[in-house]
N, C-alpha and C positions, 0 to 999 in steps of 0.2 A: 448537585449532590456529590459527597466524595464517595470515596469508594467503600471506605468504613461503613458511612450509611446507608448504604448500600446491603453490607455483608448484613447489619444488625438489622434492620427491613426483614431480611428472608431469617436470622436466627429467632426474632419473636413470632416468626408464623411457626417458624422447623427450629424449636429449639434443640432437638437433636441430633442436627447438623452440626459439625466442626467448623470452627472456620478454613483452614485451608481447603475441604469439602467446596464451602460456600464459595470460595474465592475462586476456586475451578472451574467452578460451572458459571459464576459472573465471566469469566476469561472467554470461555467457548462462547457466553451468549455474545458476549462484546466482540469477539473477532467476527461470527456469524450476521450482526447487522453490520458490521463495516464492511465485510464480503458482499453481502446482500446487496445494501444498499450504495456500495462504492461510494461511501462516503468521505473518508478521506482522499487527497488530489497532493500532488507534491509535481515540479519542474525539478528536474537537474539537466546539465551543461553537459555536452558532450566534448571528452577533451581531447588535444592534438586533432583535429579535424580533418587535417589537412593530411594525416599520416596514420589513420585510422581507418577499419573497416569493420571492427569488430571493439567492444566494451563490456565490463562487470555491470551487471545490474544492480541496484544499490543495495541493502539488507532490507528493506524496510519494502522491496517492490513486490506488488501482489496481482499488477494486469497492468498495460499499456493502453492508452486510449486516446496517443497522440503521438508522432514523431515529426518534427518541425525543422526546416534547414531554411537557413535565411544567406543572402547574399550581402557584399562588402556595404551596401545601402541600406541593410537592413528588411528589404523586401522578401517578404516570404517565397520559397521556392516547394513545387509539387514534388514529392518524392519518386515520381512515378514519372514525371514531366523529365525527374532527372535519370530516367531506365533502371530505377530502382527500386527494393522493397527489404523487407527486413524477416528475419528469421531468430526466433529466443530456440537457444538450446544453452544449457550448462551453465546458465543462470548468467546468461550473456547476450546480449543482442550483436545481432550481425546484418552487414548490410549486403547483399546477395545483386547481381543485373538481373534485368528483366530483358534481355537482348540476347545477342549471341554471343556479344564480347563480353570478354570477363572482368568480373572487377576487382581490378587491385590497389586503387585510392578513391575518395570521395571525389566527385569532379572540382574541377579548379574555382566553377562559379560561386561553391558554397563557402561560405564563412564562417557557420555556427549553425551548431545544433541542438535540438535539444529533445529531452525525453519526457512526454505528461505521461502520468502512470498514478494509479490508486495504489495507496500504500495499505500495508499493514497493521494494523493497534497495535498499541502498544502493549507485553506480555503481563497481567497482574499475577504478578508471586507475592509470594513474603519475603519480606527483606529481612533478615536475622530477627524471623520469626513474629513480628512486627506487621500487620495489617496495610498497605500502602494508605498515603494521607492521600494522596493525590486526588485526582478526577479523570473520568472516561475521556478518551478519545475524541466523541462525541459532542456536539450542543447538550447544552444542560437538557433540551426540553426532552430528550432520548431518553435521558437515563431510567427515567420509568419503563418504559420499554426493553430496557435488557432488564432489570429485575422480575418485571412482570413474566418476563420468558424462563428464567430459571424458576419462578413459583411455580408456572406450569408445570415447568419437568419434575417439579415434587409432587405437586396435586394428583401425575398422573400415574 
């Protein structure tokens, strides 16, 4: 379903709804099951490894549910095995000791890293007024389910 069909679904129930109205509340429901149900999943690289302790998190990141440091053989390394853990402040991760010494480089063993995290959807606006042609974020089999949640919030 695109997103048009979407809007016109809830305008023949609520034809008294606008479309940028309709497209609003599609936005909220649509970002709400991608919250919910952490459906989107996205990997990025950690760069400079070796001279890093701290990184931007990407625009698009909305919760972490994995950090991974792999050695020169490609073998996964514990982050915790390496007296480490991590801390998100200022929309930056950081990697903090879990020891008495302090840290101020990744250890020598690591060779890459990397950050799984649930993203964001993506925002439905109008584009110079224009209805998006696109489609949710989502499996198609969702999309009834975020419309059926904004019918809700009219029905109620």
């Amino acid at each position: 379903m695109t997103i048009l069909n979407a809007v016109e679904q809830i305008k023949d129930v609520f034809p008294q709804l606008g479309y940028n109205q309709i497209l609003l509340m599609l936005d909220d429901a649509h970002k709400e099951f991608v919250s919910e149900t952490k459906f989107l999943k996205e990997e990025g690289g950690l760069s400079d490894i070796s001279n890093n302790i701290g990184w931007a998190l990407p625009d698009d990141f909305l919760k972490i549910y994995d950090l991974r440091f792999y050695d020169t053989d490609n073998k996964p390394l514990n982050i915790h095995d390496l007296g480490m853990d991590f801390d998100i402040e200022f929309n930056k991760i950081f990697l903090k000791s879990i020891t008495s010494t302090a840290l101020t480089a990744v250890p020598g063993t690591v060779a890459s890293g990397f950050l799984h995290y649930y993203k964001k959807p993506t925002t439905l606006a109008l584009s110079s007024g224009a209805i998006p042609t696109g489609s949710f974020d989502v499996d198609d089999r969702f999309d009834n389910y975020i419309v059926d949640r904004v019918l809700q919030r009219c029905y109620a």
